[in-house]
N, CA, C and O of each residue as an XYZ file, in Angstrom:
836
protein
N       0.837     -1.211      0.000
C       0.000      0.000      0.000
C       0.863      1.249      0.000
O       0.652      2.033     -0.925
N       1.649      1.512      0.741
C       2.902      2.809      0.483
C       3.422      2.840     -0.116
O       3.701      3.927     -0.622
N       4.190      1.238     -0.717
C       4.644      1.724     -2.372
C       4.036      2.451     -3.490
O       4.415      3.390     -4.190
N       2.505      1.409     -3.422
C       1.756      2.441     -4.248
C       1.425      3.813     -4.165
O       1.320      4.574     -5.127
N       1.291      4.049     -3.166
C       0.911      5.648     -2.742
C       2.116      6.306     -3.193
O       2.066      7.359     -3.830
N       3.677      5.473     -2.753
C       4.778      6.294     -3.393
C       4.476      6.567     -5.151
O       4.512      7.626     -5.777
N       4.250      5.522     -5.504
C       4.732      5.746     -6.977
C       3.402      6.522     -7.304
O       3.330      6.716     -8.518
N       2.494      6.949     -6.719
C       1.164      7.333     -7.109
C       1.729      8.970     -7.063
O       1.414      9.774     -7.941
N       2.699      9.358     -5.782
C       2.926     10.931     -5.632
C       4.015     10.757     -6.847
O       3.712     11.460     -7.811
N       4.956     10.152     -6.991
C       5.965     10.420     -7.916
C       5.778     10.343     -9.225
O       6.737     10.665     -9.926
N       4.360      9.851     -9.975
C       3.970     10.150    -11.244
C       3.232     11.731    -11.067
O       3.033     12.344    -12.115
N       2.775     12.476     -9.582
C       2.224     13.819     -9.593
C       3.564     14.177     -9.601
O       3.841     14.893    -10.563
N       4.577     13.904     -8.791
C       5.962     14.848     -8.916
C       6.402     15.171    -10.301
O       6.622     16.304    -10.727
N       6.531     13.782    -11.116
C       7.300     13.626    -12.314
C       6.633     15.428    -13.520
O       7.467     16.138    -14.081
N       5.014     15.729    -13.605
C       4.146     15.969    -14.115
C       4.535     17.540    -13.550
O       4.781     18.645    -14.033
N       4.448     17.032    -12.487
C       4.291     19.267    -11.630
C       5.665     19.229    -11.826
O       5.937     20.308    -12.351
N       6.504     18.689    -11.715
C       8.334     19.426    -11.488
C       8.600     20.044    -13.413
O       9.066     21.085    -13.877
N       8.190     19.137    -13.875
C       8.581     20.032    -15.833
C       7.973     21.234    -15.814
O       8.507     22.127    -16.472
N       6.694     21.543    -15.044
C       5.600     22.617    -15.247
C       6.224     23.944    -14.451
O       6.303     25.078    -14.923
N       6.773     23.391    -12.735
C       7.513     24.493    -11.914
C       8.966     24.348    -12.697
O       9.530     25.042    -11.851
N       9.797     24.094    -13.408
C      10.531     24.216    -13.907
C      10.594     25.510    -14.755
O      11.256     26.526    -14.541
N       9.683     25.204    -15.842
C       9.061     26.440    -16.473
C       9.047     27.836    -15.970
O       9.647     28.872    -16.256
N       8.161     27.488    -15.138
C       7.468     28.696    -14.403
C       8.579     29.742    -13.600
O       8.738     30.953    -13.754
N       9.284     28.776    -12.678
C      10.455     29.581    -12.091
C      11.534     29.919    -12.879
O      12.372     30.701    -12.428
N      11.650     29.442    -14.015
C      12.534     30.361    -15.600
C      12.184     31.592    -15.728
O      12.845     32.627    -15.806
N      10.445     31.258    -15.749
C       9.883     32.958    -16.383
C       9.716     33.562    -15.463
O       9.404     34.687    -15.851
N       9.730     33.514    -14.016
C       9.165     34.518    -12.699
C      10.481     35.322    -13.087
O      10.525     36.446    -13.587
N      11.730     34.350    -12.686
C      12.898     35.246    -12.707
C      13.118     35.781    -13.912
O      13.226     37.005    -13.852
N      13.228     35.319    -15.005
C      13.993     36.117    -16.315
C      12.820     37.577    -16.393
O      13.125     38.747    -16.628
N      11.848     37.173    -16.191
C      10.309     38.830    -16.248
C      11.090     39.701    -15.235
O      11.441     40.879    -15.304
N      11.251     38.788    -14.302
C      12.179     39.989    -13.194
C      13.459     41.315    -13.707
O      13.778     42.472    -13.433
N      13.873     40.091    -14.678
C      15.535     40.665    -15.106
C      15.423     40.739    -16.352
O      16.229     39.962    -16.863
N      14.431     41.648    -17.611
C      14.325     41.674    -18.431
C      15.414     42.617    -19.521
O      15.495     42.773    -20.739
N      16.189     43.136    -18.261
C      17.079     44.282    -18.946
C      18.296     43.770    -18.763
O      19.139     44.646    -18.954
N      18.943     42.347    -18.368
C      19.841     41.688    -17.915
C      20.748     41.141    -18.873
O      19.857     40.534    -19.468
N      21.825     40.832    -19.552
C      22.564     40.537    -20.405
C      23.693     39.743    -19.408
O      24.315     40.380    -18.558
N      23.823     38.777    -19.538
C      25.057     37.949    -18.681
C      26.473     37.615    -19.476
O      26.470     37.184    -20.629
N      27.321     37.790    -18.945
C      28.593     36.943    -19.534
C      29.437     36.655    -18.714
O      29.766     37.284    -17.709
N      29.974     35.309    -19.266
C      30.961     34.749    -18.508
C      32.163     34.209    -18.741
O      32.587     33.417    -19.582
N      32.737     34.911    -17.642
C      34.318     35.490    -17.147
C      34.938     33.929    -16.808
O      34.329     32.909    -16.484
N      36.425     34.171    -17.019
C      37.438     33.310    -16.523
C      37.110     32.551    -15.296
O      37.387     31.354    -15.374
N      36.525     32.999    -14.047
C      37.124     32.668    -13.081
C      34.949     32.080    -13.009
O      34.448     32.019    -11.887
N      34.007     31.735    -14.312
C      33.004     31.081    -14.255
C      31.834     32.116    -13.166
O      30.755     31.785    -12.673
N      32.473     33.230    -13.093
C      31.149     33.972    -11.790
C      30.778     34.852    -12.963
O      31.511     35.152    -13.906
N      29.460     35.236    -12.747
C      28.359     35.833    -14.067
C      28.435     37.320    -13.552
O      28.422     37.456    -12.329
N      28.502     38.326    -14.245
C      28.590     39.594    -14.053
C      27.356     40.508    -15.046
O      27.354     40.552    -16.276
N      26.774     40.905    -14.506
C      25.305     42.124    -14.950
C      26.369     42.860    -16.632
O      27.494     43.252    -16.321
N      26.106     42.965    -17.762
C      26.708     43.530    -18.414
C      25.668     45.138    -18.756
O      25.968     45.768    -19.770
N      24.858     45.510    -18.127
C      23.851     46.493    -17.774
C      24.708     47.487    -16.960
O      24.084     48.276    -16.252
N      26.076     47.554    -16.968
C      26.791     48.662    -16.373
C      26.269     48.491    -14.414
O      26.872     49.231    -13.636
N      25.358     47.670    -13.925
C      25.314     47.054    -12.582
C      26.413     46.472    -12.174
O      26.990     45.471    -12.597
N      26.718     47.390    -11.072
C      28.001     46.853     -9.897
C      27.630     45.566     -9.180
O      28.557     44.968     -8.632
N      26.535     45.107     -9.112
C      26.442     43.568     -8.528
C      26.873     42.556     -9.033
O      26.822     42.743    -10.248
N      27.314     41.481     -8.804
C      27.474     39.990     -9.862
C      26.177     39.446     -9.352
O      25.550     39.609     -8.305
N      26.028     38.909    -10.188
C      24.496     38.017    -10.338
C      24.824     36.093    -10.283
O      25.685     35.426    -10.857
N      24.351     35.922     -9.880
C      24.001     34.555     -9.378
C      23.327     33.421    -10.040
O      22.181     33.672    -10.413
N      23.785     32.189    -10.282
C      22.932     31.757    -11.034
C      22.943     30.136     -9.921
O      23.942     29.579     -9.463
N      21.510     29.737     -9.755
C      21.272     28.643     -8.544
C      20.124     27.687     -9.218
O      19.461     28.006    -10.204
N      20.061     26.968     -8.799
C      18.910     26.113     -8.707
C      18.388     25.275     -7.601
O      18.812     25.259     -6.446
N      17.142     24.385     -8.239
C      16.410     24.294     -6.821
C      15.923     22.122     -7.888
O      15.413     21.815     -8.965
N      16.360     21.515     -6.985
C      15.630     20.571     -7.628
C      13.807     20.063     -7.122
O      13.439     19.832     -5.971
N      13.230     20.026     -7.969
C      12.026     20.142     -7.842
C      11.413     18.989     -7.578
O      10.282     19.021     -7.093
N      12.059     17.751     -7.853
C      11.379     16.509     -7.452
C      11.728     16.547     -5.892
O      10.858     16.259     -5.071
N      12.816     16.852     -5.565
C      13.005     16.957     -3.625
C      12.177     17.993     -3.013
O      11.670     17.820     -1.905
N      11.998     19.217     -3.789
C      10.912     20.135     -3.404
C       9.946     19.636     -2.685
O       9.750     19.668     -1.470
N       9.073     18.943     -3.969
C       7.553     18.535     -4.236
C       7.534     17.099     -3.271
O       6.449     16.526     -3.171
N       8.620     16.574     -2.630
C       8.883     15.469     -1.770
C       8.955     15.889     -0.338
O       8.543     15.165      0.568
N       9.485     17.073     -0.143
C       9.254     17.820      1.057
C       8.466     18.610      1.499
O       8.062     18.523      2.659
N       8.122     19.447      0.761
C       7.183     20.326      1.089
C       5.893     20.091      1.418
O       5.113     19.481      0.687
N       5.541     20.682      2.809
C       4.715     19.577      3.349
C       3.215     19.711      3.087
O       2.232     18.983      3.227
N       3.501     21.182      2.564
C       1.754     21.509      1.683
C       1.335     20.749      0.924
O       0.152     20.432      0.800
N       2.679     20.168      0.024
C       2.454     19.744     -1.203
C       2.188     17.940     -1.202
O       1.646     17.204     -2.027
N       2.945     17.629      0.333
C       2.945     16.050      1.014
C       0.820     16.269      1.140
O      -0.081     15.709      0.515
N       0.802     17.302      2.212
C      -0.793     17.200      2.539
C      -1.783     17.145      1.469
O      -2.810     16.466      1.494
N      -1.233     18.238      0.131
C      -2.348     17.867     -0.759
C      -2.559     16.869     -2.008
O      -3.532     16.786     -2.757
N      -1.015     15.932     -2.008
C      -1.171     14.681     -2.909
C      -1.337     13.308     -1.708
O      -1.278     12.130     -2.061
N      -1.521     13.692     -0.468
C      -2.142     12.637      0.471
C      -3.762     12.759      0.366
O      -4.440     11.741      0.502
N      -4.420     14.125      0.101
C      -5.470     14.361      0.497
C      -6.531     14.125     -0.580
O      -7.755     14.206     -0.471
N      -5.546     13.717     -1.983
C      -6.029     13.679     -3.635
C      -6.151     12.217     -3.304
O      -7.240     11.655     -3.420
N      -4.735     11.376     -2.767
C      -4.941      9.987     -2.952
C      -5.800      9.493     -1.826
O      -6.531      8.794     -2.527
N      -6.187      9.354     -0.821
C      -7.614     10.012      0.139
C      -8.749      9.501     -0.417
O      -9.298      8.483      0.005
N      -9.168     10.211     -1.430
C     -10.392     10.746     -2.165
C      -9.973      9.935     -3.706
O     -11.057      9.606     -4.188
N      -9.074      9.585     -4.454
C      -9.060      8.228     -5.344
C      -9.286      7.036     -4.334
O     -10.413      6.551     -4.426
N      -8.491      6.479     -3.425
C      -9.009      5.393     -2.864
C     -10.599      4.759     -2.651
O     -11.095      3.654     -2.867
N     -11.256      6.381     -1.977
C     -12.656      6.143     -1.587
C     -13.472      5.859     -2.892
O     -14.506      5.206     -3.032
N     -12.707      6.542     -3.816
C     -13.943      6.585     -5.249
C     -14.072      4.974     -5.439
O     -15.010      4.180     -5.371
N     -12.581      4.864     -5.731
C     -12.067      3.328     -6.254
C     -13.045      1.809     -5.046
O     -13.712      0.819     -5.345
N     -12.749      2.217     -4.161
C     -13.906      1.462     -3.287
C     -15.030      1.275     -3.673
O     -15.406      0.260     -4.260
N     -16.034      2.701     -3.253
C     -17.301      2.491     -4.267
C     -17.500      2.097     -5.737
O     -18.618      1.784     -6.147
N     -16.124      2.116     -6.746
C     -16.723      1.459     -7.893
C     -16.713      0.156     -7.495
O     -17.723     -0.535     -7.627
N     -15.783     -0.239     -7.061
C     -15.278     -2.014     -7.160
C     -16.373     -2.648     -6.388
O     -16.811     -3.783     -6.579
N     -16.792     -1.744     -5.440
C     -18.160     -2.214     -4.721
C     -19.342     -2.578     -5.679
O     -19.905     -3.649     -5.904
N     -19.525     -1.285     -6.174
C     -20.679     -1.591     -7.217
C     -20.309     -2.743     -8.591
O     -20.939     -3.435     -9.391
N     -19.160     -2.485     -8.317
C     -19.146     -3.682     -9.552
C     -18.722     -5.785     -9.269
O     -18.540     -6.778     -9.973
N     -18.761     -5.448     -7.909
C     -19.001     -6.798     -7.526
C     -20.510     -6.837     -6.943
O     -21.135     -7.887     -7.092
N     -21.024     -5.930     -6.397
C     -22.489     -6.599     -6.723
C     -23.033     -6.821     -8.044
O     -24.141     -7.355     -8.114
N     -22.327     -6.442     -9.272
C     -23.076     -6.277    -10.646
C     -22.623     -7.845    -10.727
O     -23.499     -8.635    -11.078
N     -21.788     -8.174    -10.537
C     -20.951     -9.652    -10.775
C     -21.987    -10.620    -10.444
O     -22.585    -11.552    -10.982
N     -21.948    -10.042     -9.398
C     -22.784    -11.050     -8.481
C     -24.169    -11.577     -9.048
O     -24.376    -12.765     -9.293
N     -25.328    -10.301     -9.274
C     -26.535    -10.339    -10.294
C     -26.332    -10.958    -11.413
O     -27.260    -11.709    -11.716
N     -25.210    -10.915    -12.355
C     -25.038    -11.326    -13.748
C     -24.546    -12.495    -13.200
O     -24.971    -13.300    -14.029
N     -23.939    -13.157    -12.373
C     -23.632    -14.289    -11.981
C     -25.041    -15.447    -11.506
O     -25.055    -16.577    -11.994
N     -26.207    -14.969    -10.481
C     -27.100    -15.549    -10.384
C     -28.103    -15.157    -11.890
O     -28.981    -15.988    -12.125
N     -28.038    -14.430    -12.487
C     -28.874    -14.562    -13.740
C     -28.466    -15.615    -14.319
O     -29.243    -16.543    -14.543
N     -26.945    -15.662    -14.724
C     -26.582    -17.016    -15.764
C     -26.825    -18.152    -14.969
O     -27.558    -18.903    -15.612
N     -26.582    -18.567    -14.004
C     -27.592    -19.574    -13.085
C     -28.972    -19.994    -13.547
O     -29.241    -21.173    -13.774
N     -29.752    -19.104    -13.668
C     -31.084    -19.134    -13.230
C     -31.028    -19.835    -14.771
O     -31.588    -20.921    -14.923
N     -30.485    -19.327    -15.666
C     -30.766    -19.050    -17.433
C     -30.247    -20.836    -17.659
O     -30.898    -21.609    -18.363
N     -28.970    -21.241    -16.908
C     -28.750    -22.263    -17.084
C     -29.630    -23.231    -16.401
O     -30.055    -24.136    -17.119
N     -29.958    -23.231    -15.279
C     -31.647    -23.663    -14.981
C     -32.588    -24.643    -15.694
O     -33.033    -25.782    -15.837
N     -32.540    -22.641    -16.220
C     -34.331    -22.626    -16.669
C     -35.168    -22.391    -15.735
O     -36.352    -22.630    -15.971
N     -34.773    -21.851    -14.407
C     -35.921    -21.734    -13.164
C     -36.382    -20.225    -13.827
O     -37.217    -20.013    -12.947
N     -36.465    -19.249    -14.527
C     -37.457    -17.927    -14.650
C     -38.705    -18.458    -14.692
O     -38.837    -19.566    -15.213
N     -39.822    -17.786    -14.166
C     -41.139    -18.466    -13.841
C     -41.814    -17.872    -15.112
O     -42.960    -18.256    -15.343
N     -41.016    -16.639    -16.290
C     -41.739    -16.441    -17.270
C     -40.621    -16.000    -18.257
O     -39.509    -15.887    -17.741
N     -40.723    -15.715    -19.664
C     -40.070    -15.106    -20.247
C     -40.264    -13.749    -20.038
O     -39.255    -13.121    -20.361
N     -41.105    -13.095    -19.653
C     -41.116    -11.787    -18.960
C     -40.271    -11.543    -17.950
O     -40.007    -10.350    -17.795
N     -39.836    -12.192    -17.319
C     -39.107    -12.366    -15.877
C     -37.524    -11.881    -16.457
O     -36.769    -10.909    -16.449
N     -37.619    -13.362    -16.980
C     -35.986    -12.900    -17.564
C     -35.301    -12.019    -18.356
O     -34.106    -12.034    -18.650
N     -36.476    -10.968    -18.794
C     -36.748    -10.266    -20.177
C     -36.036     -8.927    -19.116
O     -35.036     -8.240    -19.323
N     -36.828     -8.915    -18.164
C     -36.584     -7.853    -16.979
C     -35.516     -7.842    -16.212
O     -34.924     -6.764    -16.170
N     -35.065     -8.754    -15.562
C     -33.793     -9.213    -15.085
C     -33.166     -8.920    -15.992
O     -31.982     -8.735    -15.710
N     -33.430     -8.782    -17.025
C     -32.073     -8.881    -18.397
C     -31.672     -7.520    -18.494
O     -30.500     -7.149    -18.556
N     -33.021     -6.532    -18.508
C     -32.940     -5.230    -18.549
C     -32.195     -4.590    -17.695
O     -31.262     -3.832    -17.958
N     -32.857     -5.079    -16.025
C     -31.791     -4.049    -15.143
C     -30.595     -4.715    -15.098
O     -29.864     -4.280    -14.207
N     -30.065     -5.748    -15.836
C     -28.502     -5.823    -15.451
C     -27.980     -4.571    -16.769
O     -27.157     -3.674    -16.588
N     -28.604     -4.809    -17.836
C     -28.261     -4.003    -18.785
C     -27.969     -2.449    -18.438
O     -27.017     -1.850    -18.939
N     -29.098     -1.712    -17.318
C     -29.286     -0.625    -16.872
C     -27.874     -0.251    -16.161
O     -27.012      0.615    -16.313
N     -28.136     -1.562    -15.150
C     -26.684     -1.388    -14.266
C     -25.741     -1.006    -14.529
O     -25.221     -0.038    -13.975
N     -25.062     -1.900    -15.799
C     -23.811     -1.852    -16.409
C     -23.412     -0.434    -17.143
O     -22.283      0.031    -17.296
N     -24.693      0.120    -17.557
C     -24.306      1.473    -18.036
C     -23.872      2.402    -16.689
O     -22.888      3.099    -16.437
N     -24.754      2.156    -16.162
C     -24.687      3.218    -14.301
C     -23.145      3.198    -14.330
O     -22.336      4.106    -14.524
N     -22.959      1.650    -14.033
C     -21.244      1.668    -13.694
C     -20.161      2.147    -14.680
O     -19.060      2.262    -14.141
N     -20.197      2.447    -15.956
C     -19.713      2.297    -16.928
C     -19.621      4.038    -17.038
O     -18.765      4.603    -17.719
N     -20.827      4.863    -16.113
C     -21.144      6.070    -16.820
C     -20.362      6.488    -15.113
O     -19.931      7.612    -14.858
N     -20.336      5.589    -14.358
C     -19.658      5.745    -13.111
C     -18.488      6.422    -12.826
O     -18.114      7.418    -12.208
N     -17.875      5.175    -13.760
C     -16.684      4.778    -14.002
C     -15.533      6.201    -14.733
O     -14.417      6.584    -14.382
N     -16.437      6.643    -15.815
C     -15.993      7.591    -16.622
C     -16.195      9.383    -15.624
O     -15.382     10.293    -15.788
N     -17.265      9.482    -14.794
C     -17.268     10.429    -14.226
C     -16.223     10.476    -13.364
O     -15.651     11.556    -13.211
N     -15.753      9.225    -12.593
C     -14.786      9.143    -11.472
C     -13.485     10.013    -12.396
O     -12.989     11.057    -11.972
N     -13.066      9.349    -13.719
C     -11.924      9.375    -14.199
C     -12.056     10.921    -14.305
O     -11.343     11.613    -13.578
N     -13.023     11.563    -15.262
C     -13.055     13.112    -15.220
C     -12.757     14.050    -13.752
O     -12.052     15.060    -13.754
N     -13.323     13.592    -12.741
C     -13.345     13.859    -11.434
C     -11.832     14.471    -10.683
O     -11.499     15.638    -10.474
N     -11.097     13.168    -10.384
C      -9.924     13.078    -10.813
C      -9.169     13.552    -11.588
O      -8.058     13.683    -11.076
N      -9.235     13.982    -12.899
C      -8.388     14.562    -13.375
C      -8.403     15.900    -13.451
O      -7.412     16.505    -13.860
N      -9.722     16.642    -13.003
C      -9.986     18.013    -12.463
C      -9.201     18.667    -11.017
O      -8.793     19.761    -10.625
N      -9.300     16.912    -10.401
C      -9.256     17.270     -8.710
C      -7.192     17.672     -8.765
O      -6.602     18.471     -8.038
N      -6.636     16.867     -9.772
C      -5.458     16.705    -10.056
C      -4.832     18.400    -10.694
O      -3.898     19.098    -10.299
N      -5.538     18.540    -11.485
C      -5.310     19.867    -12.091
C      -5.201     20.792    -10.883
O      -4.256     21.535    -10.617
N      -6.168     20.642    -10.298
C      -6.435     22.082     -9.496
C      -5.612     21.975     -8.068
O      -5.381     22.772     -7.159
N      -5.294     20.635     -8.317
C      -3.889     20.803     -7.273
C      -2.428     20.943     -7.960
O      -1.452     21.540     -7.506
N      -2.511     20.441     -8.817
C      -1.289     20.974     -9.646
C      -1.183     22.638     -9.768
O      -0.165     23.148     -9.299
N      -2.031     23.371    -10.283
C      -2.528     24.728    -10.235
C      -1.772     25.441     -8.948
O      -0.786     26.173     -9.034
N      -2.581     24.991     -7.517
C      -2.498     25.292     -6.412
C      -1.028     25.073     -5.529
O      -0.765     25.676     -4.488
N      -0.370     24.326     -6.029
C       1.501     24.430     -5.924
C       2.067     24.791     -6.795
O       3.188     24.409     -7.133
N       1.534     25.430     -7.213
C       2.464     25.985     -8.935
C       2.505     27.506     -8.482
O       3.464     28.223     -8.769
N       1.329     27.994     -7.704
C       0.935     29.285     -7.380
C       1.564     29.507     -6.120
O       1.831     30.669     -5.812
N       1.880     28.445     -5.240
C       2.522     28.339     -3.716
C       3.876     28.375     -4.037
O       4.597     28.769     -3.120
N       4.617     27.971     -5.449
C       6.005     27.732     -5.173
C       6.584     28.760     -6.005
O       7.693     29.220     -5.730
N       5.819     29.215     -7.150
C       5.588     30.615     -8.001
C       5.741     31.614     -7.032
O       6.857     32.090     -6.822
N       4.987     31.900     -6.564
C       4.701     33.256     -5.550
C       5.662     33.673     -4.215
O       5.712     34.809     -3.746
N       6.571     32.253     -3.603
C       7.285     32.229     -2.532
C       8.588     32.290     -3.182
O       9.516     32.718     -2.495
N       8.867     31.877     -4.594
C      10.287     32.284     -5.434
C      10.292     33.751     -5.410
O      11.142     34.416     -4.818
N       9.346     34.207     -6.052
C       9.685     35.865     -6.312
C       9.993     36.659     -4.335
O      10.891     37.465     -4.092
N       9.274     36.277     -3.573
C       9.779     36.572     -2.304
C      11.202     36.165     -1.950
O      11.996     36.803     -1.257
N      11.364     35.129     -2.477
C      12.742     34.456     -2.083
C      14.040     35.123     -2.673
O      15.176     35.371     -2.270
N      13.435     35.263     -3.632
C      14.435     35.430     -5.047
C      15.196     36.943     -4.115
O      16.248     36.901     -3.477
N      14.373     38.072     -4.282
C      14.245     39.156     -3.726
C      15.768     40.305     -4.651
O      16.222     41.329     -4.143
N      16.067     39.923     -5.531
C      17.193     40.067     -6.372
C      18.325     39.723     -5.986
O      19.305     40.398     -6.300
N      18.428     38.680     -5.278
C      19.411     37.768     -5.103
C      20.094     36.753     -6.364
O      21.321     36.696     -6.448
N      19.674     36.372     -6.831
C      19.967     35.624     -8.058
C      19.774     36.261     -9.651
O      18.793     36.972     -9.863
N      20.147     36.151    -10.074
C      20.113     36.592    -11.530
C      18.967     34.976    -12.681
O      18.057     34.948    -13.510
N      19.639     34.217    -12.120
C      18.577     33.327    -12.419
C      18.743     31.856    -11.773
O      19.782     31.218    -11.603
N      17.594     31.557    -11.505
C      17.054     30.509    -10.365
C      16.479     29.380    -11.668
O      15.724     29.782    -12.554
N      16.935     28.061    -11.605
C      16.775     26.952    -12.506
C      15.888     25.890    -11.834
O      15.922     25.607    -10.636
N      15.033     25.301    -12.832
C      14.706     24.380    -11.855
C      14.988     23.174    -12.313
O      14.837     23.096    -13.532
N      15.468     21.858    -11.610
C      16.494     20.496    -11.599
C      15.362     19.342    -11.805
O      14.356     19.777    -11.244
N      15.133     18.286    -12.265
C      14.575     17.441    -12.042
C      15.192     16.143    -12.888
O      15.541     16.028    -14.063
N      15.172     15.386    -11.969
C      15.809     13.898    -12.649
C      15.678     13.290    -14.269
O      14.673     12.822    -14.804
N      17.053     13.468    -14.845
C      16.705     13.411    -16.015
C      16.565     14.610    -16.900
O      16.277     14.598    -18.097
N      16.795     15.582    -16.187
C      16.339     16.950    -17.132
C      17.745     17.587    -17.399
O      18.788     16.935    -17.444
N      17.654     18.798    -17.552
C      18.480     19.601    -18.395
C      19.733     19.804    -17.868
O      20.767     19.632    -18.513
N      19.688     20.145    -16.772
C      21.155     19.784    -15.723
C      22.032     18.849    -15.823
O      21.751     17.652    -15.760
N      23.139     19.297    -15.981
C      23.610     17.658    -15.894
C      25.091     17.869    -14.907
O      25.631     16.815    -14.571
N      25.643     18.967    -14.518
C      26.013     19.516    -13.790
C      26.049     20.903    -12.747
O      25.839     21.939    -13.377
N      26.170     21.008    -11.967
C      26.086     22.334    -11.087
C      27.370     21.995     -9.961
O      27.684     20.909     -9.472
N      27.885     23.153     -9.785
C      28.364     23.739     -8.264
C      27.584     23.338     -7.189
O      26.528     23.825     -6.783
N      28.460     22.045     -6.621
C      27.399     22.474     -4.682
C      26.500     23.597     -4.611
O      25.290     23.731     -4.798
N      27.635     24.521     -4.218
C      26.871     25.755     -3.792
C      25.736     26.163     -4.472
O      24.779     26.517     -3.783
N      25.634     26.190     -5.732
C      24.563     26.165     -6.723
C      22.867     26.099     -6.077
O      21.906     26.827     -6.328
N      23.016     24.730     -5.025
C      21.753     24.085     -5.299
C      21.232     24.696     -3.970
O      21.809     24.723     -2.883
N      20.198     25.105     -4.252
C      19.494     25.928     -2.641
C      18.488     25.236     -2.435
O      17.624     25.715     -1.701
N      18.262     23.735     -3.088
C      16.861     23.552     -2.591
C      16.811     23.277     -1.140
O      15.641     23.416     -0.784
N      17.441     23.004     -0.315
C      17.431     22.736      1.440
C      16.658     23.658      1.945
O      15.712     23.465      2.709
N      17.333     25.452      1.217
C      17.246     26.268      1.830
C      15.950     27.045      1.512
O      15.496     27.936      2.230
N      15.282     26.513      0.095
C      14.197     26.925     -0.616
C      12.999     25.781      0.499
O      12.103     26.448      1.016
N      12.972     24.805      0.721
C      12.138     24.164      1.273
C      12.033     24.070      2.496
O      11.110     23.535      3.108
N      13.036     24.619      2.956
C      13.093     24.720      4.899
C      11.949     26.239      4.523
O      10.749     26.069      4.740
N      12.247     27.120      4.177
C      11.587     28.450      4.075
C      10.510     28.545      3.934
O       9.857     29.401      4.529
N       9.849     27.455      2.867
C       8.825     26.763      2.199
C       7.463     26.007      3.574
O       6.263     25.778      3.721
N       8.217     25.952      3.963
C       8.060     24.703      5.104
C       7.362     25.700      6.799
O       6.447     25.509      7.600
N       8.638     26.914      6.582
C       8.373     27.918      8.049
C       6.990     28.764      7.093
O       5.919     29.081      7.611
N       7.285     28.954      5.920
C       6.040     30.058      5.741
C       4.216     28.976      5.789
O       3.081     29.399      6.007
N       4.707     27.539      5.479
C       2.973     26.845      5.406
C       2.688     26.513      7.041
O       1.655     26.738      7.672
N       3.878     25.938      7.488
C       3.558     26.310      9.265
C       2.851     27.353     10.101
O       2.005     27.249     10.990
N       3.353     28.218      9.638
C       3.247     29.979      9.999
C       1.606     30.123      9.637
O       0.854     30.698     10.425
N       0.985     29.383      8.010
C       0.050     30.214      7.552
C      -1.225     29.301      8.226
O      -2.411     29.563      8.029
N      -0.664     28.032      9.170
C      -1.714     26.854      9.913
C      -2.269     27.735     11.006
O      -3.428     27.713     11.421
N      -1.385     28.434     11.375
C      -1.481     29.112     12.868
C      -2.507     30.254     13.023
O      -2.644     30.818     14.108
């Protein structure tokens, strides 16, 4: 059961980390639209905008993010929650359907129906049934993939909105990392996600209270 639940958050991780990847490209580069970078001998990035600051370039890996962050733990616990329960009630309804279509072929192998009307009817509401479940079945899936969106949405806007606070013109540009992606090296120092998700972590604490 926790494996599954693991691999259930890590196909939402896999999905939201390409999307906050994106997103924290464009918060920062909109930030620094007048910014021109080049790089020097000694690999540190310097403002070519006649700015006395050096600018920074960091990243944050997003699959450890979306693994820590505990908003983001509460609301792919609280999605898989609410798939489990659905998934119950179908499998429910569809072993009593088993069950009916199971004593019908009984009866049919028989021959006990006391009329051809009988079985004509029996025949119908299994027929009825099977659509119910079938039309069940397909609402659950839509359901779900709304309930999914709008949590995807809802950490995209939590981790969006706490970068530009974070950022605060500290970095020149903030990357985002995910297994398999575009990175394929960085500087230690580089990687702030510890320091992006501890922060992450004091501000959803803070906002319980």
């Amino acid at each position: 059961m926790e494996n599954s639940k693991i691999n259930k958050i890590t196909l939402i991780i896999s999905s939201l980390a390409i999307i906050l990847s994106i997103i924290v490209l464009i918060i920062v580069l909109l930030g620094k639209k007048e910014v021109v970078l080049t790089q020097n001998e000694s690999k540190n990035f310097t403002l070519s905008n006649d700015s006395t600051n050096n600018g920074n370039v960091a990243y944050v890996n997003l699959d450890t993010l979306l693994l820590e962050y505990k908003y983001s733990i509460k609301l792919n616990e609280d999605l898989l929650t609410e798939q489990a329960k659905a998934k119950a009630n179908l499998e429910s309804r569809m072993r009593a359907f088993e069950k009916k279509y199971n004593d019908f072929s009984e009866k049919m192998r028989l021959g006990s129906f006391l009329s051809q009307q009988s079985m004509e009817n029996q025949q119908n509401e299994l027929i009825q049934e099977q659509a119910k479940i079938q039309q069940l079945e397909q609402d659950l899936t839509e359901k779900l993939m709304m309930q999914q969106a709008e949590l995807n949405q809802e950490l995209l806007d939590s981790v969006s909105n706490f970068i530009k606070e974070f950022n605060n013109g500290k970095y020149v540009l903030i990357l985002g990392s995910v297994t398999g992606g575009g990175i394929l090296y960085a500087e230690p120092e580089m990687d702030i996600t510890n320091e992006v998700v501890k922060q992450l972590n004091e501000r959803y604490e803070k906002s319980k209270k």
